[in-house]
mmCIF file of the N, C-alpha and C atoms, coordinates in Angstrom:
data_MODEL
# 
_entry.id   MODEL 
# 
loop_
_atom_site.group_PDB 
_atom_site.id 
_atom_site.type_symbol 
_atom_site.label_atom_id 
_atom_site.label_alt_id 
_atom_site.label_comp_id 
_atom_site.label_asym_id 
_atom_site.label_entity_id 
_atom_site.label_seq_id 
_atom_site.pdbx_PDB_ins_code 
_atom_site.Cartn_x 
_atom_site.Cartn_y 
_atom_site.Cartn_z 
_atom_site.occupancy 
_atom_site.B_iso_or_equiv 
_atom_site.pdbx_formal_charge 
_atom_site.auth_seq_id 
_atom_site.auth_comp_id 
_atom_site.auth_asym_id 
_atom_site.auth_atom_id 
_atom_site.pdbx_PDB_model_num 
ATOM 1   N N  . UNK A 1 1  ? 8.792   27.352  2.756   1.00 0.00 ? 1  UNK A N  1 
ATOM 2   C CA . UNK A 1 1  ? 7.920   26.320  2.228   1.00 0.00 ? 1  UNK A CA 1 
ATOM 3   C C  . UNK A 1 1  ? 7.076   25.768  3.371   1.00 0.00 ? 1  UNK A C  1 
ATOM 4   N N  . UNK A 1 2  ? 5.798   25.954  2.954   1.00 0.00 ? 2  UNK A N  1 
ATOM 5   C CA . UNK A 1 2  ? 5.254   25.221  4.349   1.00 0.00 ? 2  UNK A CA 1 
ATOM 6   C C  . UNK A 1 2  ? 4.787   23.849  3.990   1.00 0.00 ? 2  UNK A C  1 
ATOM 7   N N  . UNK A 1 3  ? 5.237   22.886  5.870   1.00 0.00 ? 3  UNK A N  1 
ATOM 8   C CA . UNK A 1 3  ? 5.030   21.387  6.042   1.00 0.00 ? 3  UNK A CA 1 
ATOM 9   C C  . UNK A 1 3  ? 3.857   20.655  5.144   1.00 0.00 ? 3  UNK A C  1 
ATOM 10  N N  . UNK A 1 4  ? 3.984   19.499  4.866   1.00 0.00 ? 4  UNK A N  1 
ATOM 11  C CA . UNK A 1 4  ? 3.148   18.794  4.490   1.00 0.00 ? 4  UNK A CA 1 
ATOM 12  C C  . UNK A 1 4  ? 1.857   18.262  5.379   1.00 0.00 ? 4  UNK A C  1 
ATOM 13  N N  . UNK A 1 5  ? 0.577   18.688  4.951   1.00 0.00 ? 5  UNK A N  1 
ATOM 14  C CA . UNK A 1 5  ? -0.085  17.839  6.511   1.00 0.00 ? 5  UNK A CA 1 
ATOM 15  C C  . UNK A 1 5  ? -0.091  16.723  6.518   1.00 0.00 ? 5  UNK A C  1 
ATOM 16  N N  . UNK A 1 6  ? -0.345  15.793  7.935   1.00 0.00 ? 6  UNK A N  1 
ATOM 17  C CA . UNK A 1 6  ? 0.014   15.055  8.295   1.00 0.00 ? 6  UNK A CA 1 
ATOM 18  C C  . UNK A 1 6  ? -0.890  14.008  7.226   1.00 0.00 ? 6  UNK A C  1 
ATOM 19  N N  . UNK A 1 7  ? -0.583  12.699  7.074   1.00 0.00 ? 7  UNK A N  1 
ATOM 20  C CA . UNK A 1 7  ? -1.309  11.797  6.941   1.00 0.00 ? 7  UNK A CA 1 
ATOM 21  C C  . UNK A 1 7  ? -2.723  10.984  7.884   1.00 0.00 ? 7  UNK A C  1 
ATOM 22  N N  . UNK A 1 8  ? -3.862  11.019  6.990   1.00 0.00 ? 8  UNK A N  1 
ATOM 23  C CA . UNK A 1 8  ? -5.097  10.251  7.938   1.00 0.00 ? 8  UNK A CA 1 
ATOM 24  C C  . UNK A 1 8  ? -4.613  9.009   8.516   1.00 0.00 ? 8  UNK A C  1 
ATOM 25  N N  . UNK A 1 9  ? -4.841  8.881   9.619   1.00 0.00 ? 9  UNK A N  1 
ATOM 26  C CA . UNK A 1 9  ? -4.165  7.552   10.547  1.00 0.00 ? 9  UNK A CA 1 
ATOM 27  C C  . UNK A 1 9  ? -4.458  6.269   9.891   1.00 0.00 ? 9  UNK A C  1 
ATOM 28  N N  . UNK A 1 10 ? -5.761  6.272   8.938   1.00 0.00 ? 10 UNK A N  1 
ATOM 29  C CA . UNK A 1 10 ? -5.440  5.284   8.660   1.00 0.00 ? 10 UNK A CA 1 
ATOM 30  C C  . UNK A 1 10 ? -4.940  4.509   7.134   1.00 0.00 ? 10 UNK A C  1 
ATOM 31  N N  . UNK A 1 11 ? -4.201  6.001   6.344   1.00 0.00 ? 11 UNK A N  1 
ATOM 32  C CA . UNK A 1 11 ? -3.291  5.612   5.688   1.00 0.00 ? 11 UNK A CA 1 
ATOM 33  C C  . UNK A 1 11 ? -2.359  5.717   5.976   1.00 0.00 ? 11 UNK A C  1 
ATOM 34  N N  . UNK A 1 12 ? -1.561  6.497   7.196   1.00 0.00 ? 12 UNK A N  1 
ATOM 35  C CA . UNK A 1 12 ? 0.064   6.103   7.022   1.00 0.00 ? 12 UNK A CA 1 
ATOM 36  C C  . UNK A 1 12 ? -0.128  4.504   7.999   1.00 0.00 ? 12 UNK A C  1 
ATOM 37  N N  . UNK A 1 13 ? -0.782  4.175   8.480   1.00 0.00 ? 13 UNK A N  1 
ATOM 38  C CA . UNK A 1 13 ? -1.212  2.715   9.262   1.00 0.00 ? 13 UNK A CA 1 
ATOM 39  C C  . UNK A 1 13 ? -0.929  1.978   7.964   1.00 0.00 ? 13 UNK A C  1 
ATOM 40  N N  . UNK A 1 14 ? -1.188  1.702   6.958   1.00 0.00 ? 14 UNK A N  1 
ATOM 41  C CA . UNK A 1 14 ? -1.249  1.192   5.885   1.00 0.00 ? 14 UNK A CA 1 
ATOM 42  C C  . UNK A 1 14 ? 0.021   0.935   4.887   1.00 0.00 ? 14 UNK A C  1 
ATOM 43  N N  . UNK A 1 15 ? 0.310   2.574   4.779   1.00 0.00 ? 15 UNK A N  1 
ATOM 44  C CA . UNK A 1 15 ? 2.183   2.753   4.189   1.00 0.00 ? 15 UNK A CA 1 
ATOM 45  C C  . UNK A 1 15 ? 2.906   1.953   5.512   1.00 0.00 ? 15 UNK A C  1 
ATOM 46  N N  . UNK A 1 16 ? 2.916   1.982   6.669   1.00 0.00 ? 16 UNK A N  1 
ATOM 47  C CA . UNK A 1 16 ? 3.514   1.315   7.582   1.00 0.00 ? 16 UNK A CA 1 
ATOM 48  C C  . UNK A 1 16 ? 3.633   0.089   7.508   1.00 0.00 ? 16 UNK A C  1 
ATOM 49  N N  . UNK A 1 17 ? 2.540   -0.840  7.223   1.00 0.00 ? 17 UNK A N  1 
ATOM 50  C CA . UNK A 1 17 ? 1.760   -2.449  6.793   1.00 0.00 ? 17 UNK A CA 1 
ATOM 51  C C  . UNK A 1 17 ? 2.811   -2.824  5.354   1.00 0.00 ? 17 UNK A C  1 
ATOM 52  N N  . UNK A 1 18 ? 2.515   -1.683  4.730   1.00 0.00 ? 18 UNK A N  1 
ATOM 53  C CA . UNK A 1 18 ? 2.999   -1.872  3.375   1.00 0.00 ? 18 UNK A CA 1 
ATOM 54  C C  . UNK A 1 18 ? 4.804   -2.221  3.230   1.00 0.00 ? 18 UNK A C  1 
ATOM 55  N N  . UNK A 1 19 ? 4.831   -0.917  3.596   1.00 0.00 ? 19 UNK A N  1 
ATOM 56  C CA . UNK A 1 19 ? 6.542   -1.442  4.060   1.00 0.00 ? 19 UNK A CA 1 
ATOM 57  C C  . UNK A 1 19 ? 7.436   -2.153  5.272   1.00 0.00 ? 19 UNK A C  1 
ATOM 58  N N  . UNK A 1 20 ? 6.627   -2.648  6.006   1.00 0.00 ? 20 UNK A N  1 
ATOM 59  C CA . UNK A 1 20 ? 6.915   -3.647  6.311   1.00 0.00 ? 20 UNK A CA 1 
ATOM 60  C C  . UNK A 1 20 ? 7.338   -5.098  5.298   1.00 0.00 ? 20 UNK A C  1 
ATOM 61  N N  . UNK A 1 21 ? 6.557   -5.323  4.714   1.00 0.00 ? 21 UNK A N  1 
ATOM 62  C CA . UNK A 1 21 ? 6.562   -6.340  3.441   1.00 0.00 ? 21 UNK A CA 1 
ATOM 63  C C  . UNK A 1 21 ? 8.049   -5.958  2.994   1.00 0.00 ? 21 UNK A C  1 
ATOM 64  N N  . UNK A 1 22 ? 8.572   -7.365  3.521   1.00 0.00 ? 22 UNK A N  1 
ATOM 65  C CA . UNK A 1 22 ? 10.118  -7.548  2.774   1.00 0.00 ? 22 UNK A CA 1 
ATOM 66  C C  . UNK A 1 22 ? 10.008  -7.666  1.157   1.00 0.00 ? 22 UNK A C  1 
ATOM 67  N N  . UNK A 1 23 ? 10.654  -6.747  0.562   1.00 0.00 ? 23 UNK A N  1 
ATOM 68  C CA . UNK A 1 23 ? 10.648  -6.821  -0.838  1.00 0.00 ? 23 UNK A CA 1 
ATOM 69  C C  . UNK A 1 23 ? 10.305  -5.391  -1.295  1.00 0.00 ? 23 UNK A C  1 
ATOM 70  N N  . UNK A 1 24 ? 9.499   -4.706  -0.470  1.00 0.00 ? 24 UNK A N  1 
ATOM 71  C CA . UNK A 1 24 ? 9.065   -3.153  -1.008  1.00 0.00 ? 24 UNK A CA 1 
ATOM 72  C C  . UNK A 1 24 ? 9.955   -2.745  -0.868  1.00 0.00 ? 24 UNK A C  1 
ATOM 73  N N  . UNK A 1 25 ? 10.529  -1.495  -2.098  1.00 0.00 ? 25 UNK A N  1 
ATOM 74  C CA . UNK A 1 25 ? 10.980  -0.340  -1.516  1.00 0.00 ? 25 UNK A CA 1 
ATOM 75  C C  . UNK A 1 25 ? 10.644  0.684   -2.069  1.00 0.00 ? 25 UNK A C  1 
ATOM 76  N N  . UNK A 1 26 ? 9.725   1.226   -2.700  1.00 0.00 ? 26 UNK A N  1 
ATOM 77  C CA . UNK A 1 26 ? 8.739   1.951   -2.517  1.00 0.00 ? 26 UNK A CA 1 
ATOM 78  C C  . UNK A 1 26 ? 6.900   1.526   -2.724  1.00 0.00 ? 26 UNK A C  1 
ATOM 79  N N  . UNK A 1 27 ? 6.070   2.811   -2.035  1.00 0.00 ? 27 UNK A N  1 
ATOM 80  C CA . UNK A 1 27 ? 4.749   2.164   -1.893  1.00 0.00 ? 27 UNK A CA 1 
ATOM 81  C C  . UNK A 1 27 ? 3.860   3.476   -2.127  1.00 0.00 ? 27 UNK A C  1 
ATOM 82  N N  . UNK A 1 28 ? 2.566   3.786   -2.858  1.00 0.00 ? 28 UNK A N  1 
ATOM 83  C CA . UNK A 1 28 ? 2.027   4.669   -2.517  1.00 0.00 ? 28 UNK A CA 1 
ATOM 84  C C  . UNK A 1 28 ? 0.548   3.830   -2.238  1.00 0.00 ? 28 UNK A C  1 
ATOM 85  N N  . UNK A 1 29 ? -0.234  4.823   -1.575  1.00 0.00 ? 29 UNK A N  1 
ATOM 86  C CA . UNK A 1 29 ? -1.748  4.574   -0.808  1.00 0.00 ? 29 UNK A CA 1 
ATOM 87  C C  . UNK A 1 29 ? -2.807  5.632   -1.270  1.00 0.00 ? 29 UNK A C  1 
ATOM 88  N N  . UNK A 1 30 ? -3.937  5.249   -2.173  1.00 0.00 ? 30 UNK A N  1 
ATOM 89  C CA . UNK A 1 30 ? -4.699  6.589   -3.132  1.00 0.00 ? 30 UNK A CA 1 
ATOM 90  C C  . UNK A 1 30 ? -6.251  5.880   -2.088  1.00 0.00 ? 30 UNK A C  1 
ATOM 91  N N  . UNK A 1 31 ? -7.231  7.001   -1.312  1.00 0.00 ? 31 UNK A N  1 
ATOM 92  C CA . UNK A 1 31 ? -7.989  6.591   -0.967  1.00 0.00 ? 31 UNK A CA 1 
ATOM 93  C C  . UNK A 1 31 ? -9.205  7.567   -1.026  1.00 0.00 ? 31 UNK A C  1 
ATOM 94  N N  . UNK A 1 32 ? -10.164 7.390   -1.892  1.00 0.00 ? 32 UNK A N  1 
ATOM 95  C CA . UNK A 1 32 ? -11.836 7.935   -2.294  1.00 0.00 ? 32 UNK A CA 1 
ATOM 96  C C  . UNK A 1 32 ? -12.640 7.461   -1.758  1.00 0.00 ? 32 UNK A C  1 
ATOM 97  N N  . UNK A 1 33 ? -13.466 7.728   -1.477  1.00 0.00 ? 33 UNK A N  1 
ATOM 98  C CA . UNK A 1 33 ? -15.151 7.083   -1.418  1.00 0.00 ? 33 UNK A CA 1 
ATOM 99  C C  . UNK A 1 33 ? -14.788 5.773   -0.683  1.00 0.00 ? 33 UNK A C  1 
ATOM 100 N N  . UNK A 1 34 ? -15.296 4.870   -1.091  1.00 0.00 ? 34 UNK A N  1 
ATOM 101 C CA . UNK A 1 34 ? -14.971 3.420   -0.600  1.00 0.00 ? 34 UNK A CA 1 
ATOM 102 C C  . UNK A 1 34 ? -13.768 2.089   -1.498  1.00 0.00 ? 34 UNK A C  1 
ATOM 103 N N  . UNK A 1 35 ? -13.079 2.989   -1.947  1.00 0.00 ? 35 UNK A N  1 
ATOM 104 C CA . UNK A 1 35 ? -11.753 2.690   -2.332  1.00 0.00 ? 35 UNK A CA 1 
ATOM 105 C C  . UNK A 1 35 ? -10.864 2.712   -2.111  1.00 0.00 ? 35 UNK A C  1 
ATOM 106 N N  . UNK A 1 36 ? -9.789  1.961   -2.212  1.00 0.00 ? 36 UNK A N  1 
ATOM 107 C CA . UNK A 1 36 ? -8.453  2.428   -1.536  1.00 0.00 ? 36 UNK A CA 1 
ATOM 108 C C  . UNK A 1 36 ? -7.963  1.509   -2.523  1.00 0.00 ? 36 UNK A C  1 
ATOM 109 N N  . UNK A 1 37 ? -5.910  1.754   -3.210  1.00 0.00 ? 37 UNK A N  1 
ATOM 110 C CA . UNK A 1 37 ? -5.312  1.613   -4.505  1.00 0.00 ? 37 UNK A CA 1 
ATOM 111 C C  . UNK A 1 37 ? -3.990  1.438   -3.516  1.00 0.00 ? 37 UNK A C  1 
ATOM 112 N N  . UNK A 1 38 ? -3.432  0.537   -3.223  1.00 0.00 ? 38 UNK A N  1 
ATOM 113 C CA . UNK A 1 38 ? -2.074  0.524   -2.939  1.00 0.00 ? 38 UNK A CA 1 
ATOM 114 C C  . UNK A 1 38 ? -1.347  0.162   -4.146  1.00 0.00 ? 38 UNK A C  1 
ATOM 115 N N  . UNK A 1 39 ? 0.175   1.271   -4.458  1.00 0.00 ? 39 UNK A N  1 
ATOM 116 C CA . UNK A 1 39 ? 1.067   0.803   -5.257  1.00 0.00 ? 39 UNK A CA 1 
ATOM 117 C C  . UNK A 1 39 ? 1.702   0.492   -4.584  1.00 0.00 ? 39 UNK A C  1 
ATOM 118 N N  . UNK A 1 40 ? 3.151   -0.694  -5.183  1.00 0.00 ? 40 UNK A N  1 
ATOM 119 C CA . UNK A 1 40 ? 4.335   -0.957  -4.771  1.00 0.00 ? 40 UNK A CA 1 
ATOM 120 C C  . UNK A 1 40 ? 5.247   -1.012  -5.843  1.00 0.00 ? 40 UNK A C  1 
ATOM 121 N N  . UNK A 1 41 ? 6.362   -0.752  -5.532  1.00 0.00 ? 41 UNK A N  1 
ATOM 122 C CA . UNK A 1 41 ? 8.117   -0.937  -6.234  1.00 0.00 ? 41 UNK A CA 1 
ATOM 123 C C  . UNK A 1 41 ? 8.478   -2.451  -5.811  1.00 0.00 ? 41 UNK A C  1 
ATOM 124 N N  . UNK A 1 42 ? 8.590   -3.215  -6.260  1.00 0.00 ? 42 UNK A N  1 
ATOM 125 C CA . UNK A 1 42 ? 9.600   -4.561  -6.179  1.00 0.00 ? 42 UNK A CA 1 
ATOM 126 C C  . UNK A 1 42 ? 10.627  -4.392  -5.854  1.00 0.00 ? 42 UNK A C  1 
ATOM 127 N N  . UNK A 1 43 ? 11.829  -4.976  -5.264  1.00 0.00 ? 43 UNK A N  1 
ATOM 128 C CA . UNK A 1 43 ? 12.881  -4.830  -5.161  1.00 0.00 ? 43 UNK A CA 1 
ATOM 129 C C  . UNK A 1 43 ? 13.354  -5.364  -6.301  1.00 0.00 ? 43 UNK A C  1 
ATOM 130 N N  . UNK A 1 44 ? 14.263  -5.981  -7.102  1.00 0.00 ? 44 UNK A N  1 
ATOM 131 C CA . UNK A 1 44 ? 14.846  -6.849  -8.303  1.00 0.00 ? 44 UNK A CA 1 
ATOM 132 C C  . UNK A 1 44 ? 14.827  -7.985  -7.470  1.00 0.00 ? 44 UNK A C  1 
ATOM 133 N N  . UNK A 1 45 ? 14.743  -8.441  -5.918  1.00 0.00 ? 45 UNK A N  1 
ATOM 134 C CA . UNK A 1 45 ? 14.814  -9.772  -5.428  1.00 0.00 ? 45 UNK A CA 1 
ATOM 135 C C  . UNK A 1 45 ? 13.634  -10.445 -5.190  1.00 0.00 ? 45 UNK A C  1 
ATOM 136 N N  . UNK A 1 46 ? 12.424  -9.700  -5.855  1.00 0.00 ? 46 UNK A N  1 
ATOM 137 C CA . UNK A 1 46 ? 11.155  -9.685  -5.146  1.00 0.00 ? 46 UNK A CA 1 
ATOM 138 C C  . UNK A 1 46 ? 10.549  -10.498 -7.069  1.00 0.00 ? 46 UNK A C  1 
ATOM 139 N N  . UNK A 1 47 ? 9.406   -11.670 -6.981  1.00 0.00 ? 47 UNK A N  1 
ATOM 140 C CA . UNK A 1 47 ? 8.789   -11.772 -7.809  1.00 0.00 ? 47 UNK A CA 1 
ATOM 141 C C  . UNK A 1 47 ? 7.122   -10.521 -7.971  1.00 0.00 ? 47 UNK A C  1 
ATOM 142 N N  . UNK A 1 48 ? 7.249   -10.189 -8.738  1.00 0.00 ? 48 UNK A N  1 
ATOM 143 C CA . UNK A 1 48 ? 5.883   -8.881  -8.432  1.00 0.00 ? 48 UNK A CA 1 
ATOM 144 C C  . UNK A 1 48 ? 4.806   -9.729  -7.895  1.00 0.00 ? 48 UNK A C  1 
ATOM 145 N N  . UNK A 1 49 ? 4.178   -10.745 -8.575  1.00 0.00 ? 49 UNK A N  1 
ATOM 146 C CA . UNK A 1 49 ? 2.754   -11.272 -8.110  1.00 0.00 ? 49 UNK A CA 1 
ATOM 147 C C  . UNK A 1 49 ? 2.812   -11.750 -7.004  1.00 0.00 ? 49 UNK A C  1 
ATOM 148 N N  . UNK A 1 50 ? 4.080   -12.511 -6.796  1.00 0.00 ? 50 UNK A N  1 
ATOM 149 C CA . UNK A 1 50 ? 4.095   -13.035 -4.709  1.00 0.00 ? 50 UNK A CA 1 
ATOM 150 C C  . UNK A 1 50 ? 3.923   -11.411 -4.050  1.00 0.00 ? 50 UNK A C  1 
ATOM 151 N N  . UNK A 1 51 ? 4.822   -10.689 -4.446  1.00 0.00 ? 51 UNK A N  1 
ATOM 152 C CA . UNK A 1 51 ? 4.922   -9.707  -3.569  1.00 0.00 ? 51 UNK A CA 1 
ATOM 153 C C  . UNK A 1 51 ? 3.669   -8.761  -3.253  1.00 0.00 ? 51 UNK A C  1 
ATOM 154 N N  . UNK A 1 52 ? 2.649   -8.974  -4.767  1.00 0.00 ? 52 UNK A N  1 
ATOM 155 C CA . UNK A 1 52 ? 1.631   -8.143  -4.753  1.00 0.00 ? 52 UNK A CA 1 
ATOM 156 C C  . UNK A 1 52 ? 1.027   -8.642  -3.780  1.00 0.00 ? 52 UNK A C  1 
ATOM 157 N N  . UNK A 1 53 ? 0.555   -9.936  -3.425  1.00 0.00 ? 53 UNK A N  1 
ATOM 158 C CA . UNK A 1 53 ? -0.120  -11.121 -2.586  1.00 0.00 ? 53 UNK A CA 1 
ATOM 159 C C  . UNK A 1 53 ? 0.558   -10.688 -1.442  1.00 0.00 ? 53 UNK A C  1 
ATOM 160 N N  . UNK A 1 54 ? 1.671   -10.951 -0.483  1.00 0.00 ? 54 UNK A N  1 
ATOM 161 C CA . UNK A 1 54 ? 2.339   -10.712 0.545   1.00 0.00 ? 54 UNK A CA 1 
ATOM 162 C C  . UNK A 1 54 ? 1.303   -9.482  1.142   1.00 0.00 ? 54 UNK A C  1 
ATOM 163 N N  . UNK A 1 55 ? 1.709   -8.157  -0.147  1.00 0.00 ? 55 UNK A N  1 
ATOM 164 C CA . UNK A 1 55 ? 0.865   -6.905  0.335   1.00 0.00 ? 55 UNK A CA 1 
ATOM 165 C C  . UNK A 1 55 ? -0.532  -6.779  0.916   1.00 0.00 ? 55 UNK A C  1 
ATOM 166 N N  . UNK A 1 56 ? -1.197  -7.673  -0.251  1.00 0.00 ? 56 UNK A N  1 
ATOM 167 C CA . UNK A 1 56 ? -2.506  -7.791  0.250   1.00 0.00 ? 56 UNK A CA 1 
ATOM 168 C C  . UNK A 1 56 ? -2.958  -8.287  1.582   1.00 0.00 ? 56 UNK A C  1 
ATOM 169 N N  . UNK A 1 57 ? -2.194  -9.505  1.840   1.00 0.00 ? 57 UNK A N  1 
ATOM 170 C CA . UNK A 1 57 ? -2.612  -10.146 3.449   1.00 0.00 ? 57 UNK A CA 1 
ATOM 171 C C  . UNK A 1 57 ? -1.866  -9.547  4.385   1.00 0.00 ? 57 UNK A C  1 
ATOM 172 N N  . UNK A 1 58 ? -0.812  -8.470  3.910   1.00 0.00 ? 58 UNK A N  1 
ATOM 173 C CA . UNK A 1 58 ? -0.375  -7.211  5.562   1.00 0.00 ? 58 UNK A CA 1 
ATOM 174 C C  . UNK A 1 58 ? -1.178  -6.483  5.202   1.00 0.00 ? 58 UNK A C  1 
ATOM 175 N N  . UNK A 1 59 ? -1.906  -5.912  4.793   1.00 0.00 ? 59 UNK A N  1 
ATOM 176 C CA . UNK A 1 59 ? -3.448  -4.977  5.067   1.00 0.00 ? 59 UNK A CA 1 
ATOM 177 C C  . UNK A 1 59 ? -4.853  -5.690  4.816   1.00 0.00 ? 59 UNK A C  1 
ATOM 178 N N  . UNK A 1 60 ? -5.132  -6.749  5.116   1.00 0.00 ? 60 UNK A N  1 
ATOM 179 C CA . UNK A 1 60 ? -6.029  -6.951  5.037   1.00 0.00 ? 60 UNK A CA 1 
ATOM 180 C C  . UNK A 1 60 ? -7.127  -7.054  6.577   1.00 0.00 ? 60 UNK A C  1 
ATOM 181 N N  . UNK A 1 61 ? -6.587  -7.139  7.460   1.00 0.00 ? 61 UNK A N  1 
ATOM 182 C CA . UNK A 1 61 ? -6.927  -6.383  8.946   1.00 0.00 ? 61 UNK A CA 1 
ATOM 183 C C  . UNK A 1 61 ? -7.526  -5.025  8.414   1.00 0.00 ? 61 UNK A C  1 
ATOM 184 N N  . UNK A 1 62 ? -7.028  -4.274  7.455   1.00 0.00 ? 62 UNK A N  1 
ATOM 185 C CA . UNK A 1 62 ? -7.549  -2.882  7.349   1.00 0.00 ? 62 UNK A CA 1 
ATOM 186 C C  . UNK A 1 62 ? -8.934  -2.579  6.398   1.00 0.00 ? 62 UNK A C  1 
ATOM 187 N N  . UNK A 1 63 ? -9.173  -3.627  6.174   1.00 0.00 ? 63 UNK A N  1 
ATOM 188 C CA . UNK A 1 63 ? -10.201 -3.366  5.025   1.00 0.00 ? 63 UNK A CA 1 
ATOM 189 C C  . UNK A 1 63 ? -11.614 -3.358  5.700   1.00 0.00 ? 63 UNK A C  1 
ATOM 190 N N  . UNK A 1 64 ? -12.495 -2.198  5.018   1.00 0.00 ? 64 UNK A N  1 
ATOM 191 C CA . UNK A 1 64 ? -14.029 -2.579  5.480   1.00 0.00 ? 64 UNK A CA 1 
ATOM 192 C C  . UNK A 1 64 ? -14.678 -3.235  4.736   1.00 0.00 ? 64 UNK A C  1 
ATOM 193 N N  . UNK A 1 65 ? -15.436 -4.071  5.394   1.00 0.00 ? 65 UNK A N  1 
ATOM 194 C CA . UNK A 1 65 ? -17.040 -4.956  4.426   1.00 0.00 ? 65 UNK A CA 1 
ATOM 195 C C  . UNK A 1 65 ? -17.156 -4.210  2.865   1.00 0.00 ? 65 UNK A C  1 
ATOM 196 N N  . UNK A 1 66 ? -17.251 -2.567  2.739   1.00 0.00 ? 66 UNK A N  1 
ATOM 197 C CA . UNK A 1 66 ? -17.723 -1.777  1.663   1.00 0.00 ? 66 UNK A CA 1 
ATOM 198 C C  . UNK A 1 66 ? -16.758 -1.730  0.904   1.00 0.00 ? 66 UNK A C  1 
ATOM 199 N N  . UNK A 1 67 ? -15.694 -1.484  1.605   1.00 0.00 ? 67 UNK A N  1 
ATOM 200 C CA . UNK A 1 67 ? -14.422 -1.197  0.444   1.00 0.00 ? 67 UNK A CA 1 
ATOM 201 C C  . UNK A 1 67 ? -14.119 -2.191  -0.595  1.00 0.00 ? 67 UNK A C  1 
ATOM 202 N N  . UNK A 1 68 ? -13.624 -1.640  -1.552  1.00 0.00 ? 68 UNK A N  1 
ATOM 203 C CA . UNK A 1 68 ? -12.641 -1.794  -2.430  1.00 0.00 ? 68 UNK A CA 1 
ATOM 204 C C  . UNK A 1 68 ? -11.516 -1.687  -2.581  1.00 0.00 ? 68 UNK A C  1 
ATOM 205 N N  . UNK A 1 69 ? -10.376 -3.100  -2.396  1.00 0.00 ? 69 UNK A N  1 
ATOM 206 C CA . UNK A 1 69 ? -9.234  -2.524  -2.617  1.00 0.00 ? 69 UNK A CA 1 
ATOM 207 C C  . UNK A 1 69 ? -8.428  -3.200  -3.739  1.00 0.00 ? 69 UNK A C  1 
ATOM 208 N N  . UNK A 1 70 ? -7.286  -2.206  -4.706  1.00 0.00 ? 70 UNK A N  1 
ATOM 209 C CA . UNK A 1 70 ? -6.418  -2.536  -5.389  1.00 0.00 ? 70 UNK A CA 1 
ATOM 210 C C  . UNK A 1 70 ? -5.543  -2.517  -5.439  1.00 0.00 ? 70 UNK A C  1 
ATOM 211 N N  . UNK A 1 71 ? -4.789  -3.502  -6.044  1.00 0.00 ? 71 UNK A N  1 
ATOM 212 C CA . UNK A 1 71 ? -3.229  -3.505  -6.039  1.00 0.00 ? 71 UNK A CA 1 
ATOM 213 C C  . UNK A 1 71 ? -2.779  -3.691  -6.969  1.00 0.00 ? 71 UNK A C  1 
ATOM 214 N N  . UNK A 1 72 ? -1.443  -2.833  -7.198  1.00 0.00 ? 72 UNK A N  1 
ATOM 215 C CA . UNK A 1 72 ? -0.353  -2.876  -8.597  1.00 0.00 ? 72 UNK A CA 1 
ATOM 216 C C  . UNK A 1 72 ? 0.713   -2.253  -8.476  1.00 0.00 ? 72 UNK A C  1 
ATOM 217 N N  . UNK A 1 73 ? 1.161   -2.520  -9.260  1.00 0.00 ? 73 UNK A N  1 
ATOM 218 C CA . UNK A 1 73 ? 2.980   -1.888  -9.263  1.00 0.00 ? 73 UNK A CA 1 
ATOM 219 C C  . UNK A 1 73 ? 2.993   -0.680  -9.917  1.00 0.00 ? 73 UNK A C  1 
ATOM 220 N N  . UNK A 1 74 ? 4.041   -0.154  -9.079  1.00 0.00 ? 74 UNK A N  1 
ATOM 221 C CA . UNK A 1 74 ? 4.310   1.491   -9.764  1.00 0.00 ? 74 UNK A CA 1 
ATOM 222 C C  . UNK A 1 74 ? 5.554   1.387   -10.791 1.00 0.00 ? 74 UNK A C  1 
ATOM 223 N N  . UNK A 1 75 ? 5.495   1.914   -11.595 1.00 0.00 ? 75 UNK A N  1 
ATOM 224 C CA . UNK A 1 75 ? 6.481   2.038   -12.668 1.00 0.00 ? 75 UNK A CA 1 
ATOM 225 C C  . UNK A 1 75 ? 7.768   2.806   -11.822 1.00 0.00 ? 75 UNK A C  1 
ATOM 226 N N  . UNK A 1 76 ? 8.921   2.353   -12.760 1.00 0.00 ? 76 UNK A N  1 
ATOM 227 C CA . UNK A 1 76 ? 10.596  2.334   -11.926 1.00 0.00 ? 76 UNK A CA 1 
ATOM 228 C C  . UNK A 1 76 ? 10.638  3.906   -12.396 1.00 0.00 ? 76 UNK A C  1 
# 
């Protein structure tokens, strides 16, 4: 089976940001054009909308002027 390639630096920078955030335990990062879609998993100790918020201001250093970014929860 061959390796997965690596991630663009500046999305695993981002999954890194992301899980950091006490309360994730899982996260995905979808990025097009001038978009970028972070999901997250809640923990059961985590309220979703604080946690969605938490997410947003650990990546928000990452965002450009153009972009677009979203956030939501991934289904269990």
């Amino acid at each position: 089976m061959a390796a997965a390639a690596p991630l663009p630096p500046r999305i695993r920078r981002t999954l890194e940001l992301v899980y950091g955030v006490p309360g994730v335990t899982a996260a995905r990062v979808w990025q097009w054009h001038n978009c970028v879609a972070v999901g997250v998993r809640p923990s059961s100790a985590c309220a979703p909308a604080e946690l969605l918020g938490r997410v947003e201001a650990a990546v928000s250093g990452l965002r450009e002027a153009d972009e677009t970014w979203d956030f939501g929860l991934l289904d269990a």
